[in-house]
C-alpha positions in Angstrom: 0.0 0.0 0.0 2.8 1.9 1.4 4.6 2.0 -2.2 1.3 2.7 -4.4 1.2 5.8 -2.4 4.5 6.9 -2.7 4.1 6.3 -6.6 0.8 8.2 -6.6 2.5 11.2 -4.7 5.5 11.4 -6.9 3.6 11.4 -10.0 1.2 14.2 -9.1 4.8 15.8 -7.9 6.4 15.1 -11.7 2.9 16.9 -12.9 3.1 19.9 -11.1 6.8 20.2 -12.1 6.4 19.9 -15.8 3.3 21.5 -15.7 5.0 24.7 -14.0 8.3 24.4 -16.3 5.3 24.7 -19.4 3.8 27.5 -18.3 6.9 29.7 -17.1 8.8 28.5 -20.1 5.8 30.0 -22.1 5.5 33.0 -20.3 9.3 33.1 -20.8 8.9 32.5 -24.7 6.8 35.6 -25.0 9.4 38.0 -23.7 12.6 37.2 -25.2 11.7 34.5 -27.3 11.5 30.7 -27.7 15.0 30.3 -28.5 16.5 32.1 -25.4 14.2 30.4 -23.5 15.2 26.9 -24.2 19.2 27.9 -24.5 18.5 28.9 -20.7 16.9 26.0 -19.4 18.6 23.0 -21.0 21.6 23.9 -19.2 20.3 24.9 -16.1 18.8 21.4 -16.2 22.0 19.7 -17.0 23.3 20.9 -14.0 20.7 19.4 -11.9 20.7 16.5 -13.3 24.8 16.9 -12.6 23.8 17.4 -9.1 21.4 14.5 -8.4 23.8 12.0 -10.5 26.4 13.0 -7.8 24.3 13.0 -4.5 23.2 9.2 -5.5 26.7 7.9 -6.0 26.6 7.9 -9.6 30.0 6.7 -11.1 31.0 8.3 -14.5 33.7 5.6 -14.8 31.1 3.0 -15.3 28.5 4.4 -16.6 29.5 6.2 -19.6 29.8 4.3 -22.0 30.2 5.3 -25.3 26.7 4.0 -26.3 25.1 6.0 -23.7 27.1 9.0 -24.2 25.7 8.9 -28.1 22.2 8.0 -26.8 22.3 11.0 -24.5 23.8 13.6 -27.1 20.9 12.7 -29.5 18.3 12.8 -26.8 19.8 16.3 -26.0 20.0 17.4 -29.4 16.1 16.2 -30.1 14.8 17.4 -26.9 16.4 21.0 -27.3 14.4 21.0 -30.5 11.3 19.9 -28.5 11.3 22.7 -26.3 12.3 25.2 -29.2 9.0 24.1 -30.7 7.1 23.6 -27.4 7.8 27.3 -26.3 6.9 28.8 -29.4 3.6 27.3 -29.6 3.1 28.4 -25.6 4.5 32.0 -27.2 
């Protein structure tokens, strides 16, 4: 029961976060642009996602290989794309 919840409360938490990173990224778009927009936020979320690799013990060493490395360049490179589009259809 216990881990149904915890699934249940973490997905309404995942919502609201990419719900809120929509809107303010839309708001965003309208000001100074789509492209500004997403050039701000992919890195700001690289470096969380630096942050949390490091505060769960993730190892570089063994992990990055140089399949994944590829994989996540592409997905990078498609997702900055995303956003581009997904901002300036929020714009």
């Amino acid at each position: 029961m216990l881990n149904i919840m915890l699934s249940v409360v973490l997905g309404f938490i995942g919502a609201i976060v990419v719900g809120a990173t929509d809107f303010f990224g839309g708001l965003g778009a309208k000001h100074v642009g789509s492209l500004r927009v997403t050039w701000l936020s992919m890195p700001v979320g690289a470096i969380g996602f630096a942050g949390y690799f490091f505060a769960t013990g993730g190892d570089w060493g063994r992990q990055a290989t140089p399949d994944a490395l590829l994989l996540g360049a592409l997905s990078g490179l498609l997702l900055s794309v995303a956003m581009v589009f997904l901002f300036a259809s929020l714009a």
